[in-house]
C-alpha positions as CSV (number, residue, x, y, z in Angstrom):
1,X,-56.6,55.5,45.8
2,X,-59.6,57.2,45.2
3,X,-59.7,59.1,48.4
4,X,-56.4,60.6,48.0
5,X,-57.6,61.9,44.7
6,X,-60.7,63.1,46.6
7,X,-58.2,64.8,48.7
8,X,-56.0,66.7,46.2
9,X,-58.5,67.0,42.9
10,X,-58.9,70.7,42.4
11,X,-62.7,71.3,40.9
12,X,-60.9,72.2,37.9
13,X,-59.3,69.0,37.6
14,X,-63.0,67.2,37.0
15,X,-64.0,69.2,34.1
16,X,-60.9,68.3,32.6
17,X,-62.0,64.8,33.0
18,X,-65.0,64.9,31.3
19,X,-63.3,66.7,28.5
20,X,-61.2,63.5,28.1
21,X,-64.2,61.8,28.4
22,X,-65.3,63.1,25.8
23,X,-62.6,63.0,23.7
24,X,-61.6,60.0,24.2
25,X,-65.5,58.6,23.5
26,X,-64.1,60.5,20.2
27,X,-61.3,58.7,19.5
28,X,-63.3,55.3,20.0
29,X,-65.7,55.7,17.8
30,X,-63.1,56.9,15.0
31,X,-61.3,53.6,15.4
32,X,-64.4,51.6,15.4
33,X,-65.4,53.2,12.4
34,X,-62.1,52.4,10.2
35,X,-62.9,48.4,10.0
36,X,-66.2,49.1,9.0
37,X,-65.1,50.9,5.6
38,X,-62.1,48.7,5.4
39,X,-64.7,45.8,5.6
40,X,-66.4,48.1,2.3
41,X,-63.2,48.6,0.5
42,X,-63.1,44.4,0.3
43,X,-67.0,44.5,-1.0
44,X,-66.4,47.2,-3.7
45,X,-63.3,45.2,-4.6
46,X,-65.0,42.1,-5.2
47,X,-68.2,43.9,-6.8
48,X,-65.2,45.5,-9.5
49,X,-66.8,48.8,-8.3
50,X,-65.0,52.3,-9.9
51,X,-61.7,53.3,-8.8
52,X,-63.4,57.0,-7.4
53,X,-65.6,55.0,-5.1
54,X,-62.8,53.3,-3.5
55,X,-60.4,56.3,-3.4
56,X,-63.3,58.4,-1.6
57,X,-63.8,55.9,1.1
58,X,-59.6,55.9,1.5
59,X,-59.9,59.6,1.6
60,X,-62.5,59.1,4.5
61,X,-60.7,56.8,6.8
62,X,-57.7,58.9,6.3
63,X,-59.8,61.6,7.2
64,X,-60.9,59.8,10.5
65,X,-58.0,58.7,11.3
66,X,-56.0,62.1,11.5
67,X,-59.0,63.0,13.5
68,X,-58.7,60.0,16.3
69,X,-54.9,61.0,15.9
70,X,-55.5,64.5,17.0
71,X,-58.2,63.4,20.0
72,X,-55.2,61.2,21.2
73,X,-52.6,64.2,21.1
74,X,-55.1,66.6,23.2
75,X,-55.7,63.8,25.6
76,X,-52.1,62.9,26.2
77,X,-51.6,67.0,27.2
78,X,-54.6,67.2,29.1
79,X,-53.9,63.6,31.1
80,X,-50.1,64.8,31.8
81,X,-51.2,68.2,33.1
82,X,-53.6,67.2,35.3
83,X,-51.0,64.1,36.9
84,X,-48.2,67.2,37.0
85,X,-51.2,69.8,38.8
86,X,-52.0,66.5,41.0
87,X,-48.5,65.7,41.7
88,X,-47.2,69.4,43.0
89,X,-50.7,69.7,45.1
90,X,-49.8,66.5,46.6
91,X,-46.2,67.6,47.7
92,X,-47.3,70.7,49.0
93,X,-50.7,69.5,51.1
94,X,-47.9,67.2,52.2
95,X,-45.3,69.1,53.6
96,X,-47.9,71.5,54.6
97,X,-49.2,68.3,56.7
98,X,-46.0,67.3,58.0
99,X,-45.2,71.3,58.7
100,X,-47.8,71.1,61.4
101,X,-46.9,67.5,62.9
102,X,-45.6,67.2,66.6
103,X,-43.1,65.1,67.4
104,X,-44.8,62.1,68.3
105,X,-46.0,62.2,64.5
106,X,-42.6,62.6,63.1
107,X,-41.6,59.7,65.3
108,X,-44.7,58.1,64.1
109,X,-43.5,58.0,60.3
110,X,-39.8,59.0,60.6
111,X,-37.9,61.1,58.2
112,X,-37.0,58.7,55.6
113,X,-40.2,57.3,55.5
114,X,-41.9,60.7,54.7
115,X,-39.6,61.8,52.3
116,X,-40.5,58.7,50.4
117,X,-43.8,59.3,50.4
118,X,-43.3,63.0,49.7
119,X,-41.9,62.4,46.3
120,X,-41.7,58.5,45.2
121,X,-45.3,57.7,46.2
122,X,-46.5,60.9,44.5
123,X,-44.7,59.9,41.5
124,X,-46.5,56.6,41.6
125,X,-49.7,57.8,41.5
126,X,-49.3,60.5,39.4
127,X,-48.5,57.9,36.9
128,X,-51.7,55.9,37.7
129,X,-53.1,58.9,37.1
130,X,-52.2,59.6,33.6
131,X,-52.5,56.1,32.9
132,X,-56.2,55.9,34.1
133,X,-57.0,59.4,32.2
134,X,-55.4,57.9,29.2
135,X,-56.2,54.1,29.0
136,X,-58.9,53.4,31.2
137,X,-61.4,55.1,29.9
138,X,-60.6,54.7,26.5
139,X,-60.3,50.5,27.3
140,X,-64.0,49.9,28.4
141,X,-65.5,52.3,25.8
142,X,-63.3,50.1,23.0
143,X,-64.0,47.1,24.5
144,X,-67.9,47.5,24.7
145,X,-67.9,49.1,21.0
146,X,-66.0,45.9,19.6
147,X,-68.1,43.6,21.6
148,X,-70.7,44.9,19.6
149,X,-69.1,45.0,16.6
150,X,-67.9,40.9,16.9
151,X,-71.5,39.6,17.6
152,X,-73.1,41.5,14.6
153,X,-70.7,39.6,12.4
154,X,-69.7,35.6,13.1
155,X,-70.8,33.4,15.4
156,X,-68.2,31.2,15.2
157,X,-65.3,34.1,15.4
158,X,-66.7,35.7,18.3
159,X,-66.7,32.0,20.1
160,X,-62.8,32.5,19.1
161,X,-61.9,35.4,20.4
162,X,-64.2,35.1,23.6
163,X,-61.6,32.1,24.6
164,X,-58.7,33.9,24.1
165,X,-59.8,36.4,26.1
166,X,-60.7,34.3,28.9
167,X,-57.4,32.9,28.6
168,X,-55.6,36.2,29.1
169,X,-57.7,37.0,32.3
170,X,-57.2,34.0,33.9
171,X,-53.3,34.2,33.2
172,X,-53.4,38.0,34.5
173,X,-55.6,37.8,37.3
174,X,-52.9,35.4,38.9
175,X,-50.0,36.9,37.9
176,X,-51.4,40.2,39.8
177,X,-52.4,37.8,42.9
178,X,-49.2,37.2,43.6
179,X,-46.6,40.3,42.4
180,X,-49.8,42.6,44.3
181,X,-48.6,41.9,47.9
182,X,-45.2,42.4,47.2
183,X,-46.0,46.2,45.8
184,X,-46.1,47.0,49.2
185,X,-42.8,45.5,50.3
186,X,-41.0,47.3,47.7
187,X,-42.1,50.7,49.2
188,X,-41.5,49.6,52.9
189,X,-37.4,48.4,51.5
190,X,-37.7,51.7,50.0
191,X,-37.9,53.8,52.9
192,X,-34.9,51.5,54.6
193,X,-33.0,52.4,51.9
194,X,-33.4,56.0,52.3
195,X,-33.2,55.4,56.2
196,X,-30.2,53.6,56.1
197,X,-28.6,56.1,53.4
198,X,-29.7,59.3,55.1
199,X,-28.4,57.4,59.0
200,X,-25.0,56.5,57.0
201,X,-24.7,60.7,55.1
202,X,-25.9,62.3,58.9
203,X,-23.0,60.3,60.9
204,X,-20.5,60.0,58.1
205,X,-18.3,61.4,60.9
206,X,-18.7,58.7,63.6
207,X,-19.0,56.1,61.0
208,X,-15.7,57.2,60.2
209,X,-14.0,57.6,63.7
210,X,-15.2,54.4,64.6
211,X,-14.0,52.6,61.4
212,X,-17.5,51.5,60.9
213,X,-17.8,51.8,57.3
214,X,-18.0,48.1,56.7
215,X,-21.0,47.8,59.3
216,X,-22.8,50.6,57.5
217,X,-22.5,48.8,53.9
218,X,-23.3,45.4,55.2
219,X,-26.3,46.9,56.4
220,X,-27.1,49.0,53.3
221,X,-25.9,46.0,51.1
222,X,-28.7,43.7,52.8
223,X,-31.8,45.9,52.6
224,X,-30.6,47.1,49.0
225,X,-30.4,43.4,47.9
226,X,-33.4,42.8,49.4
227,X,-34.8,45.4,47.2
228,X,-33.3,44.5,44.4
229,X,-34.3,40.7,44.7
230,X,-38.2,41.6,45.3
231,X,-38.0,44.2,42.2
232,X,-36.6,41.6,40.1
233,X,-39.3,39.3,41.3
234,X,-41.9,41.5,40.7
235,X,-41.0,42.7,36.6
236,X,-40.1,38.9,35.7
237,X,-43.7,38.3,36.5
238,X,-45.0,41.6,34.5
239,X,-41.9,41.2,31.5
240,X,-44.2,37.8,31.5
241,X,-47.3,39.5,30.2
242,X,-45.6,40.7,27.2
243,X,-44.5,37.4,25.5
244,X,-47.6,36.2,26.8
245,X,-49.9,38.6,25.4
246,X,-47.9,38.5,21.7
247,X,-48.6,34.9,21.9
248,X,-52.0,35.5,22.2
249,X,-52.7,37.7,19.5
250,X,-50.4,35.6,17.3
251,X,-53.0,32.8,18.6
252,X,-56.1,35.3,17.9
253,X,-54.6,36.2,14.1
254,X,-54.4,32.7,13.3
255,X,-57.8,31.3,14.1
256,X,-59.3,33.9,12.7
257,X,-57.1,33.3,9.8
258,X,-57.7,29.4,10.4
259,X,-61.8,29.3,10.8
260,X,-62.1,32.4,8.3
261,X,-60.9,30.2,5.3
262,X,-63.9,28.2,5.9
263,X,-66.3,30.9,6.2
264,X,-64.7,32.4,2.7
265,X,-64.8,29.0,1.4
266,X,-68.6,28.5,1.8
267,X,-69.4,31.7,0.6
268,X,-66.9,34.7,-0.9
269,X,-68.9,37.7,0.7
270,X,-67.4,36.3,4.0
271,X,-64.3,38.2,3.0
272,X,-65.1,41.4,4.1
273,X,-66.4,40.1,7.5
274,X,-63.4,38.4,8.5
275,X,-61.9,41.8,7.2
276,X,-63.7,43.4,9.8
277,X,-63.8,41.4,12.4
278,X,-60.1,41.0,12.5
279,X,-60.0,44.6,13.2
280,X,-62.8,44.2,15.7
281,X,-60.9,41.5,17.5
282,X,-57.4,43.4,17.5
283,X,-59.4,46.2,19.4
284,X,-60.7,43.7,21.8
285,X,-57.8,42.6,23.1
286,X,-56.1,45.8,22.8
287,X,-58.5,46.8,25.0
288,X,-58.0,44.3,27.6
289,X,-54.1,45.1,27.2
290,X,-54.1,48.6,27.9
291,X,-56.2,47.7,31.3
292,X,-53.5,45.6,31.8
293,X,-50.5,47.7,31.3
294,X,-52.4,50.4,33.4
295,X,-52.9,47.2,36.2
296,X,-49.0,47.2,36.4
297,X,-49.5,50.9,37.7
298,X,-52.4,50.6,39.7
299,X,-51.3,48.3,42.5
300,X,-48.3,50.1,43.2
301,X,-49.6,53.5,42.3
302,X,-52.8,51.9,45.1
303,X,-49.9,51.3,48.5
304,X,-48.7,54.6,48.0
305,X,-51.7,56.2,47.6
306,X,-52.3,54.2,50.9
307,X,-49.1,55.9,52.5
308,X,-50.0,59.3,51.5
309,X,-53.3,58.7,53.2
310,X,-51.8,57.8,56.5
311,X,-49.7,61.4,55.9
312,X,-52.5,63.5,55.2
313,X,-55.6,61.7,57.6
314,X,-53.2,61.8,60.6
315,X,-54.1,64.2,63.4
316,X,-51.5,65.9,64.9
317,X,-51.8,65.3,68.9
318,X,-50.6,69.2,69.2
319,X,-53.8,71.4,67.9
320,X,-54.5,75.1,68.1
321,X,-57.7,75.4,70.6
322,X,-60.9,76.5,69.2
323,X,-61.0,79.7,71.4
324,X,-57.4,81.0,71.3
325,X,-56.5,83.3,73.6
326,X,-54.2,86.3,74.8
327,X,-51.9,88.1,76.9
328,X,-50.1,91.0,77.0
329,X,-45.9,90.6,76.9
330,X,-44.9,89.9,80.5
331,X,-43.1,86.4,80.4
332,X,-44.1,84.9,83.4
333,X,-44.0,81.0,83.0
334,X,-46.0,79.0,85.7
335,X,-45.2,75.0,85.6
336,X,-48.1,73.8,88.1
337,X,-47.5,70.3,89.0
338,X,-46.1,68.9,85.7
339,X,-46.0,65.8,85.0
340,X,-45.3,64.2,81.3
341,X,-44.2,60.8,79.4
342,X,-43.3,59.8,76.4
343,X,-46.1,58.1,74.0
344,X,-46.4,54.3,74.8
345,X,-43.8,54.5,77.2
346,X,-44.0,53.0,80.8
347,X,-42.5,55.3,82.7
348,X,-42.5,59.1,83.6
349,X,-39.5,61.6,82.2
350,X,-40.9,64.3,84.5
351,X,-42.5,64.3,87.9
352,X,-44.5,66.8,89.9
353,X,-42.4,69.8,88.7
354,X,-43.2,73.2,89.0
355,X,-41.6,76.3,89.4
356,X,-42.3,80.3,88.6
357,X,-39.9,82.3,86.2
358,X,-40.7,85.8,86.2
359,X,-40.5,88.8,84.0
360,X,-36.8,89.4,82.7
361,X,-35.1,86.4,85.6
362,X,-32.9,83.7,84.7
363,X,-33.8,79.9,85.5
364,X,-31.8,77.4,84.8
365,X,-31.6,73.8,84.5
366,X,-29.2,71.3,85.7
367,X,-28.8,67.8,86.3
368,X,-27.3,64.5,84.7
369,X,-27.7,63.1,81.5
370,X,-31.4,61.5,80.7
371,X,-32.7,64.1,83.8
372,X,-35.2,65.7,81.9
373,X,-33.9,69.2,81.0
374,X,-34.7,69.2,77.2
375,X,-37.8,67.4,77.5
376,X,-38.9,70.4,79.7
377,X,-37.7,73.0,77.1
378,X,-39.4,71.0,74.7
379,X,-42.9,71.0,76.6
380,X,-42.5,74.6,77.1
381,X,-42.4,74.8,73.1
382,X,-45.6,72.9,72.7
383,X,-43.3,70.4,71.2
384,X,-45.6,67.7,73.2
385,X,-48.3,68.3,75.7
386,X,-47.8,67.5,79.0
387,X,-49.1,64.7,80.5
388,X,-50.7,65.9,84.2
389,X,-50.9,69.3,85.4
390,X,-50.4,72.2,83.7
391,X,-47.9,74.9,82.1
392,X,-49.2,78.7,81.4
393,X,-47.6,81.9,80.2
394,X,-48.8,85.4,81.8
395,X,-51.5,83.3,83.9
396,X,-52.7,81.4,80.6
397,X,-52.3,77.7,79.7
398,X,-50.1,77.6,76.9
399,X,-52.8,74.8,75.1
400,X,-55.0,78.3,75.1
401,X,-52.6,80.2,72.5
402,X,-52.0,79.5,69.4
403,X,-48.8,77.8,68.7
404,X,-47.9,80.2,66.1
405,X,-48.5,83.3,68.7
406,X,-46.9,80.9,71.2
407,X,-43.7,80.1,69.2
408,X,-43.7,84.1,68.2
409,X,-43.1,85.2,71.9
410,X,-40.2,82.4,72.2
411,X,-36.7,82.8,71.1
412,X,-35.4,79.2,70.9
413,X,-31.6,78.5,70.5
414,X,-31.5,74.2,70.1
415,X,-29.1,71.7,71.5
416,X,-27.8,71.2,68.0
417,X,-27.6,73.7,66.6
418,X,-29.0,74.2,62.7
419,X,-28.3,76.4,60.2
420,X,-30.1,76.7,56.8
421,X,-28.3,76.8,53.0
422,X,-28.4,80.8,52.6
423,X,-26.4,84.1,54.2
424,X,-25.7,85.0,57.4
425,X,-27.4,87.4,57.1
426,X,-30.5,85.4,56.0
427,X,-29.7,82.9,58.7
428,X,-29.8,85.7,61.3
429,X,-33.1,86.6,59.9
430,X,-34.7,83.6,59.8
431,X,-36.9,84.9,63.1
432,X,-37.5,88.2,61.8
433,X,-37.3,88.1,57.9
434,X,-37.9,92.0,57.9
435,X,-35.1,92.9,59.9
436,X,-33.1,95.9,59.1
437,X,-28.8,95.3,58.8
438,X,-28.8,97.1,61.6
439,X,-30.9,95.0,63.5
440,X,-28.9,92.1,62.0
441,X,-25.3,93.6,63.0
442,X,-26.5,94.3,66.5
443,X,-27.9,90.4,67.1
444,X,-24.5,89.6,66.0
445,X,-22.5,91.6,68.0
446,X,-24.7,90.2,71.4
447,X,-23.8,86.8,70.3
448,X,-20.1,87.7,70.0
449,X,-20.8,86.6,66.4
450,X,-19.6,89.8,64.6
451,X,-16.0,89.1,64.8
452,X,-15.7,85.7,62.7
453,X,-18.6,87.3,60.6
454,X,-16.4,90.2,59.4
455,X,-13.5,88.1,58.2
456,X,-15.5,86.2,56.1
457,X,-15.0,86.9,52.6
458,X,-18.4,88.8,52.1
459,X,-19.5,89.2,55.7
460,X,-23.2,88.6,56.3
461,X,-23.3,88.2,52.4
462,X,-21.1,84.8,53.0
463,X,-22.6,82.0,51.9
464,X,-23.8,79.3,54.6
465,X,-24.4,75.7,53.4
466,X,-26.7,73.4,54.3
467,X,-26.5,72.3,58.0
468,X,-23.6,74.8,58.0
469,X,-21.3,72.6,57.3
470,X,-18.7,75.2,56.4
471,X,-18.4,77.0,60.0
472,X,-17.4,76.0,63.3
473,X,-19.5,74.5,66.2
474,X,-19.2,77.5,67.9
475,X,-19.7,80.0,65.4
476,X,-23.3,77.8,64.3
477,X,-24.3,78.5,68.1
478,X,-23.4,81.8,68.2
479,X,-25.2,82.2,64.9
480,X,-27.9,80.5,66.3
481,X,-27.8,82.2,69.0
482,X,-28.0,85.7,67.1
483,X,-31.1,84.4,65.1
484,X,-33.2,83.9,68.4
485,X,-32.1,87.3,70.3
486,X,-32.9,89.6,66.8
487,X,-37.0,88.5,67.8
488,X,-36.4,90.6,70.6
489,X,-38.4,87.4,72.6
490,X,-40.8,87.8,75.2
491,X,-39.0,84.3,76.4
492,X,-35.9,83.2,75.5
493,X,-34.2,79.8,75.9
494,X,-30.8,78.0,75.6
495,X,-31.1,74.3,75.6
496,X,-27.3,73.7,76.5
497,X,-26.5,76.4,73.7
498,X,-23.2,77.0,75.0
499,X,-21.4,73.9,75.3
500,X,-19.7,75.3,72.1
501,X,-18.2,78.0,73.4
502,X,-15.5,78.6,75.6
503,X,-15.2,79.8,78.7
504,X,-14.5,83.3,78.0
505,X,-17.1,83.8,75.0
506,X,-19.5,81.9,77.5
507,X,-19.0,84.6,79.7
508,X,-19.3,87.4,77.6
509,X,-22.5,86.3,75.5
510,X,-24.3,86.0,79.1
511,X,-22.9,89.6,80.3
512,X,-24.5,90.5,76.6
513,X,-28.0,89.2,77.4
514,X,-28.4,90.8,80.7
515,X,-27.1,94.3,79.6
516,X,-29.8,94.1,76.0
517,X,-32.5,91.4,77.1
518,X,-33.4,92.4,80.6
519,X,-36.6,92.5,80.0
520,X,-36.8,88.7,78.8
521,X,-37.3,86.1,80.7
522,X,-34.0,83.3,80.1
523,X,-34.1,80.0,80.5
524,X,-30.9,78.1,80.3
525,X,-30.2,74.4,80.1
526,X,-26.6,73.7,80.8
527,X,-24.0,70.6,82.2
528,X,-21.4,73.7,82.5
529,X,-21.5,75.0,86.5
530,X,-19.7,78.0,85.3
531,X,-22.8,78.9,82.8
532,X,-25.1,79.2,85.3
533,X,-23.9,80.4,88.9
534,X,-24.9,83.7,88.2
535,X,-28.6,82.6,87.5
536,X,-31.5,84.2,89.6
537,X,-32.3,80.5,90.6
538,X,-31.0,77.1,89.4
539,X,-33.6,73.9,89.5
540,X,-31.5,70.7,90.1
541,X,-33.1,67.4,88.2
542,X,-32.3,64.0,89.3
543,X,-34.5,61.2,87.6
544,X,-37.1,63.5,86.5
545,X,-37.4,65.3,89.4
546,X,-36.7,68.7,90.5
547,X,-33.9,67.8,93.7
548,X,-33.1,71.5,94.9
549,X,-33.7,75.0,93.8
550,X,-32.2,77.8,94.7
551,X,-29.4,80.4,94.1
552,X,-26.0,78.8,93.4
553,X,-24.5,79.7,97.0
554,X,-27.7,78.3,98.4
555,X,-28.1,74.9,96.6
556,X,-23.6,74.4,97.4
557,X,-25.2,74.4,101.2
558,X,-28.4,72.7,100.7
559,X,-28.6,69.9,97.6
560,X,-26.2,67.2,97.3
561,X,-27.0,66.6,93.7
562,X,-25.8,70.1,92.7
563,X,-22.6,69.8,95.3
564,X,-22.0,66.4,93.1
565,X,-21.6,68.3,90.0
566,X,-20.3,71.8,91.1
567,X,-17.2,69.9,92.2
568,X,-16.6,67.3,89.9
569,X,-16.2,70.5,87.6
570,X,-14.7,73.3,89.4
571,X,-12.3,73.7,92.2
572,X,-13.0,75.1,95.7
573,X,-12.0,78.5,95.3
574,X,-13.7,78.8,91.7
575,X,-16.8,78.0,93.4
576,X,-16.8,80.4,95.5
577,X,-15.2,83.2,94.5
């Protein structure tokens, strides 16, 4: 735990520990300093000293009281703000982690797992935190003080309280052997839970179309119960400590009680030691019970600290080079000999591709399902690095730019398309946030957005919510589409971003980008013959492998592949007219 605190501890953070170091040493000596008079109140008692003297040291414990009182208030603000300032740097060294991991990394972890330790295993520290700012140090200055305190006074009292202390560290120490391991499982069901939930919210729709409802709550229901059973497990053995721990200081209080009527028996001025030591003891264990409530933090508050490690020492496998460089705008994209697959897996995606798109052509990509079309898109995009050969932009190796430059130059319209909660307008402008309206009405009207945009009740002031769940398929890809052309791209690609639309849209969108992107280079992934006959040249995959290239007349003469899916789709005359 202590590196992640390393980690996210702002300098500012350790001065404010020292200041509850020192006010906490404070505090301590205040309350070791009220059984002391206490123990002189007995004396003047017995001694029948005046009423004054008596009242005066009242008046000064009360006095030292209020000020241990007031130590404790300042070190319960200054604990809780540094656990909040440690919390929201955590979150946001977090996300700014995750921000920059490939997709092997978010593979790695998986959504729901990072979420969780985004906010729950923040939250768990953070409270070790506060605890540790707040009890820990104050335990082991209190214990030490009291120690000191005991063996100044009675022999025989301090033998007392020394074996119920042993007692309660025995009893703890196992009780924290066996709930510590399981700490850990709580978190891991944790993240199932969350998986399972988010799984079951993301595909309520073919949970539903499948009557599958019943799967999905069995599911849920057994990992839930599973948590359940394990946090159950784990606070019956903490609840424990509590009866436990009133039993011992009943225990304490009594043989105090029990061997302190002999030592008042032989000799009256033993009074106002057992007096005092009382106190002393109470502070004793106290002490050892506050680093045992903070224990019941700790090993929890230690795993996720654990898991927030992982987040923040991980190495993304995609890295900005050391010497970035440069190009002018021209969009040529080079794939020399590419070959790439997938992390731990056995077998390629891609083989030996390569092919040249130049300035302001059209490529696209066709071929069955699981050909590798998308995983080229997505090496293009830096997404993951290929595996042999090499992929370059304007002559460079696209490992040579920086990704943001790299991702700046691309306009990239997804398979699935995804909208953020916001406007249209905003959505639109999620590429170029300082676009003008014009600039924004123009993308629109390219995408053959404009028209369903209009009749919305405040146009591109209408509200879109989160995923946009409250438009169409086709008008997200359309939107989607709007968002990547309003870059203006150097490159611009469509991983199958028109299955959405019909054929006549289809149609018109394309006409759209060659009359105000000619300049850009297009690459378009597509199952849709009809999308792409009018490319500049279509590459066939089969199997990872590019199977014919050409021009669409040439590859209905040349690849059988192509032939295969040309007329499974379209009729003779469509195909060639």
């Amino acid at each position: 735990m202590l590196s992640i605190i390393k980690k996210v501890f702002k300098p500012s953070y350790y001065i404010l520990g020292l200041a509850i170091f020192a006010l906490t040493l404070a505090q301590t000596l205040c309350d070791l300093y009220l059984p002391e008079k206490l123990a002189e109140i007995v004396t003047y008692i017995q001694q029948g000293a005046p009423s004054t003297q008596i009242w005066n040291t009242g008046l000064l414990m009360l006095l030292v009281a209020l000020a241990g009182c007031l130590c404790s208030v300042i070190i319960s603000y200054i604990a809780s703000r540094v656990g909040a300032g440690f919390s929201a740097r955590a979150r946001s060294l977090m996300f700014s982690k995750i921000q920059g991991f490939s997709l092997e990394e978010m593979n790695k972890f998986s959504t729901a797992s990072l979420i969780t330790r985004s906010t729950n295993d923040v939250q768990q520290v953070q409270l070790a935190i506060i605890m540790g700012l707040r009890v820990l140090l104050m335990a082991p200055i209190m214990a030490v003080g009291a120690t000191v305190k005991i063996l100044q006074n009675s022999a025989q009292l301090s033998i007392t309280t020394a074996i119920v202390i042993v007692i309660l560290i025995v009893v703890m120490s196992s009780i924290f052997m066996v709930v510590l391991p399981k700490f850990n499982k709580v978190q891991k069901l944790t993240d199932d839970v969350n998986r399972i939930t988010r799984e079951s919210l993301t595909g309520i729709k073919v949970i539903r179309a499948f009557h599958a409802e019943d799967i999905q709550e069995n599911k849920f229901e057994k990992t839930n119960q599973e948590l359940t059973k394990t946090n159950i497990f784990v606070n019956k053995a903490l609840n424990f400590m509590q009866p436990f721990t009133q039993f011992l200081i009943n225990g304490l209080n009594l043989s105090i009680v029990w061997v302190g009527a002999y030592l008042v028996n032989s000799n009256p001025n033993n009074l106002a030691i057992m007096t005092s030591f009382t106190g002393y003891a109470m502070q004793l264990l106290m002490s050892f019970l506050m680093v045992i409530m903070a224990f019941v933090f700790i090993p929890r508050a230690a795993v996720s600290a654990r898991r927030m490690n992982e987040v923040l020492t991980t190495t993304p496998k995609i890295h900005d080079p050391e010497t970035p460089q440069t190009t002018p705008q021209n969009g040529e994209i080079c794939f020399n000999d590419v070959t790439f697959n997938y992390p731990d897996a056995e077998e390629n995606v891609l083989e030996h591709i390569s092919f040249t798109a130049k300035k302001g052509e059209t490529i696209a990509f066709i071929g069955s399902t699981g050909s590798g079309k998308s995983t080229l898109i997505n090496l293009l995009m830096r997404f993951y690095d290929v595996t042999q050969g090499s992929i370059t932009l304007n002559g460079i190796d696209i490992r040579e730019y920086l990704q943001h430059e790299l991702h700046e130059r691309i306009g990239y319209v997804p398979q699935k398309s995804v909208l953020l909660s916001g406007t249209v307008a905003e959505n639109i402008a999620y590429g170029k946030p300082e676009a003008t309206q014009e600039e924004i009405e123009t993308s629109a009207r390219i995408a053959e957005a404009e028209e369903f945009i209009t009749q919305m009740p405040k146009g591109y002031q209408s509200y879109i919510s989160q995923g946009g769940k409250n438009v169409s398929g086709g008008q997200k890809q359309r939107l989607s589409i709007a968002r990547a052309i309003i870059k203006q791209p150097e490159i611009i690609i469509f991983d199958d971003s028109f299955s959405a639309l019909d054929y006549k849209t289809d149609k018109k969108v394309r006409a759209n980008l060659n009359e105000h992107l000619q300049n850009s280079t297009k690459l378009i992934v597509a199952q849709r013959i009809g999308t792409i006959m009018d490319a500049d040249t279509i590459i066939v995959l089969d199997q990872g492998k590019i199977v014919g290239k050409g021009t669409h007349k040439q590859l209905l003469k040349s690849c059988k592949v192509y032939q295969e899916i040309a007329h499974s789709q379209l009729s003779k005359e469509e195909l060639n007219a």
